[in-house]
Every structure is written in structure tokens, then in C-alpha cells.
C-alpha positions as CSV (number, residue, x, y, z in Angstrom):
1,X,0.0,0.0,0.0
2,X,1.5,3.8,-0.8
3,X,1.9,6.3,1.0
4,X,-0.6,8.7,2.1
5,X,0.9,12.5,0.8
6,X,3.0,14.3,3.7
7,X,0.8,17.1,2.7
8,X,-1.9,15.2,5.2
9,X,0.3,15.7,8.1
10,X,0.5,19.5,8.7
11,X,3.2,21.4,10.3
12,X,2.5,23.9,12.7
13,X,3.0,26.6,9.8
14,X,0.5,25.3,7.6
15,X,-1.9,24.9,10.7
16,X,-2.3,28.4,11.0
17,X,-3.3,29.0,7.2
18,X,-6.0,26.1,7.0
19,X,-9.5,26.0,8.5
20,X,-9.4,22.1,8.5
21,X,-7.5,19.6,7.1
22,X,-8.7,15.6,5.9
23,X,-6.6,12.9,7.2
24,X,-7.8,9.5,5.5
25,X,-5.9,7.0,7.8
26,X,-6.4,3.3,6.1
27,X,-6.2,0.2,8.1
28,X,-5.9,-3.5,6.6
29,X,-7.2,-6.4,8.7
30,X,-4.7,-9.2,9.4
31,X,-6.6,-11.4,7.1
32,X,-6.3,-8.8,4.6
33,X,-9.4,-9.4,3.6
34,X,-11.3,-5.6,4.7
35,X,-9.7,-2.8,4.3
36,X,-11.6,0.1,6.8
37,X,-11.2,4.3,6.2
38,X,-11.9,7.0,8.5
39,X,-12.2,10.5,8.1
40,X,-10.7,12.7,10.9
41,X,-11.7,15.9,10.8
42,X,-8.8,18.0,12.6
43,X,-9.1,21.7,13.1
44,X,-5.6,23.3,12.6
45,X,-6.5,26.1,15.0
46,X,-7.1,23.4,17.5
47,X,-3.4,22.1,17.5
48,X,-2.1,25.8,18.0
49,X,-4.1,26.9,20.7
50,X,-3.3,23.5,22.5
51,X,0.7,24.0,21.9
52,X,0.5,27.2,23.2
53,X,-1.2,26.0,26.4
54,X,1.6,23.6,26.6
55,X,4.4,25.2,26.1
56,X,3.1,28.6,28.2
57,X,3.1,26.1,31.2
58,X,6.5,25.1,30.3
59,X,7.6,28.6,30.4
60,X,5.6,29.8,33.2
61,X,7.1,26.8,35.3
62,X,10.2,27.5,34.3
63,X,10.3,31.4,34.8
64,X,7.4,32.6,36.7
65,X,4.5,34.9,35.4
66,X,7.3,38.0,35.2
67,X,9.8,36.1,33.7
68,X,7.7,34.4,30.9
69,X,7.8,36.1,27.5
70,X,5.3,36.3,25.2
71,X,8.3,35.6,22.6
72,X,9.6,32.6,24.4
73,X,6.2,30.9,24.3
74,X,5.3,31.6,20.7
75,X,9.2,30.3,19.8
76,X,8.6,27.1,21.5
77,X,5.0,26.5,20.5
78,X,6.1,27.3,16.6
79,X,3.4,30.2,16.4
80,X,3.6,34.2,16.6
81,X,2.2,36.5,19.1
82,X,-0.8,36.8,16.6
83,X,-1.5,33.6,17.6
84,X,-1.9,34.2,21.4
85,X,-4.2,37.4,20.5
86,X,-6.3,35.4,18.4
87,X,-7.0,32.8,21.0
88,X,-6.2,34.2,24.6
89,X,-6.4,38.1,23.9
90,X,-3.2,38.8,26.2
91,X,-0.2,37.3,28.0
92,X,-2.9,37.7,31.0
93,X,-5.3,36.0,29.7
94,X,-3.5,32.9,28.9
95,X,-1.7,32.7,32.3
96,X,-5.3,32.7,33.4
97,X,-6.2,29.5,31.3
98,X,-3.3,28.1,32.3
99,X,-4.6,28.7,35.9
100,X,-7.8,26.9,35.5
101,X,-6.2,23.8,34.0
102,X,-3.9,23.6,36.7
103,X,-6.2,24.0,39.6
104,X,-8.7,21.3,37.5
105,X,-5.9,18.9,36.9
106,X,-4.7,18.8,40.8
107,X,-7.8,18.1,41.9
108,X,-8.1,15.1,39.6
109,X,-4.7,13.7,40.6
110,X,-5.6,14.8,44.4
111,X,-5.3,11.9,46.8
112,X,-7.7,13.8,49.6
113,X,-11.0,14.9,49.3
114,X,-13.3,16.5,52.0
115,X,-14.8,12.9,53.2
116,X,-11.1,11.7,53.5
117,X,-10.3,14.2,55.3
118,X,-12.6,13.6,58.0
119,X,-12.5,9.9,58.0
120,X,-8.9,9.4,58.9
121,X,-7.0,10.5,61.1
122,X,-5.7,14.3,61.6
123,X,-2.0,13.0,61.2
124,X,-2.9,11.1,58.5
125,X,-4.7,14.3,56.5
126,X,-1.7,16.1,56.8
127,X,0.5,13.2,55.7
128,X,-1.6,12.7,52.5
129,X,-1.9,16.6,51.8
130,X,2.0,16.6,52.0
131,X,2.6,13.7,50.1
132,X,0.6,14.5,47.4
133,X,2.2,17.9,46.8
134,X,5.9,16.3,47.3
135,X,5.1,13.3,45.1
136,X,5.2,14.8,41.5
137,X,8.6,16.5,42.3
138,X,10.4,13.3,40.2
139,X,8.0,13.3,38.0
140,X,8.5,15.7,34.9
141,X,4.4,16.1,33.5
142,X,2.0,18.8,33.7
143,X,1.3,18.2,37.4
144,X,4.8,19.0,38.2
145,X,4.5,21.8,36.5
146,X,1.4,23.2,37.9
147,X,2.6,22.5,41.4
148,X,5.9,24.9,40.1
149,X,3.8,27.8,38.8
150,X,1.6,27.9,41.8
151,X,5.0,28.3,44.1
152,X,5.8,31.4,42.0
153,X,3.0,32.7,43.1
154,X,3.8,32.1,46.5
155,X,6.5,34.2,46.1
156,X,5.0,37.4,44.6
157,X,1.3,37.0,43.9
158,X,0.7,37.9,40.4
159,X,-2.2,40.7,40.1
160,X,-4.1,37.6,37.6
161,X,-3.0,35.0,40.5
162,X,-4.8,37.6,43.2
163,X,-8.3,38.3,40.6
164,X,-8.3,34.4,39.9
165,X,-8.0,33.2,43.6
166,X,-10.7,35.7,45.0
167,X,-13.1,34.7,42.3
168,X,-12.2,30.6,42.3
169,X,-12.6,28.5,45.6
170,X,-9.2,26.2,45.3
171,X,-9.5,22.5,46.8
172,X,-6.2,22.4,48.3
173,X,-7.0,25.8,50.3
174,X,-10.5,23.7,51.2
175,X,-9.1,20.6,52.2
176,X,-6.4,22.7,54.4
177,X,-8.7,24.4,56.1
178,X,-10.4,21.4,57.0
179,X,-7.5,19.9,58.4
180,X,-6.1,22.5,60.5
181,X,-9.8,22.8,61.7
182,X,-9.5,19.1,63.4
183,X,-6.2,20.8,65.5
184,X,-7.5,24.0,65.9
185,X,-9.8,24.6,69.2
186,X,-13.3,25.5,68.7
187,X,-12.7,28.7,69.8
188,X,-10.4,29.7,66.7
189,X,-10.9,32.8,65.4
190,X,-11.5,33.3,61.6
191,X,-8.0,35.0,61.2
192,X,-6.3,32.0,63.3
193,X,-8.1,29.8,61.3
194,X,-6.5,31.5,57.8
195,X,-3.6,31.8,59.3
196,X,-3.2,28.4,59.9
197,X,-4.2,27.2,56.6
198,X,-1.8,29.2,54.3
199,X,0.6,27.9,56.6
200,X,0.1,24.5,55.6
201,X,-0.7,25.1,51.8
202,X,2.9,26.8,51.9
203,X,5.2,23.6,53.4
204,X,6.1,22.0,50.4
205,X,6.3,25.1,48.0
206,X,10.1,26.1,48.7
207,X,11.2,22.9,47.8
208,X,9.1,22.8,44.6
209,X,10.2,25.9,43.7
210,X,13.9,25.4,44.1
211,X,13.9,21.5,43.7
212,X,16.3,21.7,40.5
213,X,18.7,24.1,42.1
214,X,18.6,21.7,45.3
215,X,20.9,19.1,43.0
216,X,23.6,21.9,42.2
217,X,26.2,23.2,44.0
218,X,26.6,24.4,46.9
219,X,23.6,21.9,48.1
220,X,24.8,19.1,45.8
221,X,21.8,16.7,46.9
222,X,20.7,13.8,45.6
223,X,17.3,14.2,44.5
224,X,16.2,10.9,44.3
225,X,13.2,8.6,45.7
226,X,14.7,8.4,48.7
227,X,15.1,11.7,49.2
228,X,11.7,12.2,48.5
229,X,10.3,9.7,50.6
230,X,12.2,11.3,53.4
231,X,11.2,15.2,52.5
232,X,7.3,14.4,53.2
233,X,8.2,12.0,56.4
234,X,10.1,15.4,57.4
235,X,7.8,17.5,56.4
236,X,4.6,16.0,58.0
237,X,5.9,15.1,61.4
238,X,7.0,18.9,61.4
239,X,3.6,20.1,59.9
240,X,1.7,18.1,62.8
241,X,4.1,18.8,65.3
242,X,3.1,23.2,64.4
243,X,-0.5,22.3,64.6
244,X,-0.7,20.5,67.6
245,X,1.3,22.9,69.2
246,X,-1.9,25.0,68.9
247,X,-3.3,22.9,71.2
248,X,-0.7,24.2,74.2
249,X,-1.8,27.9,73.6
């Protein structure tokens, strides 16, 4: 059987200059007796706004909302900045996107949820909402990398970080609050209480932030499963040694 013309399999140049493109995949049967075609129907604009979401994550990750260009995306996604008007309207507005996929893709991979939270133990809360923001660290995928953007933000809150957080109720600032709720006394205050929680969200985002520079001098550490493993055993005995100390006050 031929070929099927390269011309089938666009670029991401000849994306942008197409309003859809034909792809007739053919498949022959082992018994070669029934040959089946099917039409996909791909939208070029489809691939380019995706690659753009992509690689803006990359970059964002990388850099941080102020340290992200608009050039840099656009070179790694193959596009122009025509590209990200068209689609997103502004560097804002696709750091924005990029916000809502992250938030929605955490909460998928999350390994709490409120019922958890309330059917084991306190310890054991915090020990899964540590481990869970610890665990993607060797990993190199998206969730990785919407862990790193959100510890950016921890840094220097973005003016679209501060708009998208007041206007979006964020599960992992949920499922904190519920935790520290089971140390807190019942006489908290609603500023003790916030307190508290930010404090929690925040134990794991230094090291996610800074994980890659942890492996180069002067640290020099091995960032390995091990190490890993040991940074969320360290991390939740000192997380629920802080919030039972609120039980002494």
C-alpha cells in the first residue's frame, strides 16, 4: 500500500493557514481481507491553541508569570504572538487559562477529598496533603509543573493570581482548612483559622520551587526517591508537630 501524501500531516505553519484539514488514515485487517477508512476531521487552530497552552506552562514553570515572554512561548510553540491574541487576547489571559487547567488537573490527581479528610485520622490528613504535593517533584508532566507555577505565586502573587483566587474556591486551600480545623480549638478565630491554613498550603512550595537548584552546588543533593520519601516523612511530622502545638496555647 503507498503512501498517504506528507501534505496530510501539517506542520504547525501550515496549521495556521488552514480552516481544517482531511486525514484518510487506512487500516488493513490481518486477514487482509477488509480494508476500513476514517475520516478525521482535525481543526488546525485546535493544534495551535493547545501548543500554546503547553508550552506557556513550560515557560511559566520555568520562569514565573514575570519572567515568561510572550516571545519565548510563541518560539517554542512554533506560532507568533498573533497567535496568542487570536486565542487568549493577552499574556494575561493565557496565564489565566493556564490557571484553570492547573487547579482542575490537581484536583483530579488529588489523593484527599473533604470525606477523606474527615474519615482518617488528623495526622494522616496532613500526611496525605503533604505527600501528594511532594510526590510529583520526580516526575516531569503537567502536574509537576502546575505544582511549580503555583509556588511562584507564593513568592510574589501575580495581580491575575490575586483576581483568579478571589473569584475561584481552590480544593487544596478547602481541604487545608479542614484539616487544620480538626487541631484547631473550637474557639479559633476566623483570622487564626487563615492563618493556619496558608501555613500548611505553603510547606512543600520552597522545595518545589527550588527543587532543581537543590541538585547543584553548593547543596549538591541527591534528588532521588529516597530523598523524597524522606522530605514528606520530614515535612509531615514537622507540619503536625506546628498544629498540635496549637493545642498548648
Amino acid at each position: 500500500m503507498g503512501q498517504l501524501p506528507a501534505s496530510l500531516f501539517p506542520t504547525h505553519k501550515n496549521r495556521a493557514t488552514a480552516d481544517a484539514i482531511t486525514c484518510i488514515v487506512v487500516s488493513v485487517s490481518s486477514s487482509a481481507t477488509s480494508i476500513c477508512k476514517e475520516i478525521v476531521i482535525v481543526k488546525p487552530t485546535e493544534f495551535t491553541r493547545q501548543a500554546l497552552l503547553d508550552q506557556a506552562t513550560n515557560v511559566f514553570a520555568e520562569k514565573g508569570y514575570d519572567g515568561a515572554s510572550v516571545r519565548e512561548i510563541t518560539r517554542r510553540a512554533d506560532t507568533n504572538q498573533a497567535a496568542i491574541n487570536y486565542h487568549f487576547g493577552a499574556k494575561a489571559s493565557l496565564y489565566l487559562e493556564v490557571l484553570k487547567l492547573a487547579v482542575s488537573a490537581l484536583g483530579d490527581a488529588s489523593l484527599l477529598d473533604g470525606d477523606t479528610v474527615e474519615r482518617v485520622s488528623r495526622e494522616e490528613a496532613v500526611r496525605l496533603f503533604i505527600r501528594q504535593q511532594v510526590a510529583p517533584l520526580l516526575k516531569h508532566g503537567q502536574i509537576s509543573r502546575y505544582l511549580r507555577i503555583f509556588a511562584w505565586e507564593t513568592l510574589d502573587p501575580t495581580p491575575v493570581y490575586r483576581d483568579f483566587v478571589a473569584s475561584e474556591k481552590l480544593p487544596v486551600m478547602d481541604l487545608a482548612e479542614r484539616i487544620v480545623r480538626r487541631f484547631l480549638p473550637a474557639t479559633a478565630s476566623r483570622s487564626e483559622i487563615t492563618v493556619a491554613t496558608i501555613w500548611l498550603t505553603q510547606q512543600v512550595a520552597p522545595f518545589v520551587r527550588h527543587f532543581d537548584a537543590m541538585s547543584r552546588p553548593p547543596l549538591n543533593l541527591k534528588l532521588d526517591r529516597h530523598f523524597i520519601d524522606q522530605l514528606a516523612t520530614d515535612l509531615c511530622r514537622m507540619a503536625v508537630a506546628g498544629l498540635q502545638s496549637r493545642e498548648l496555647v
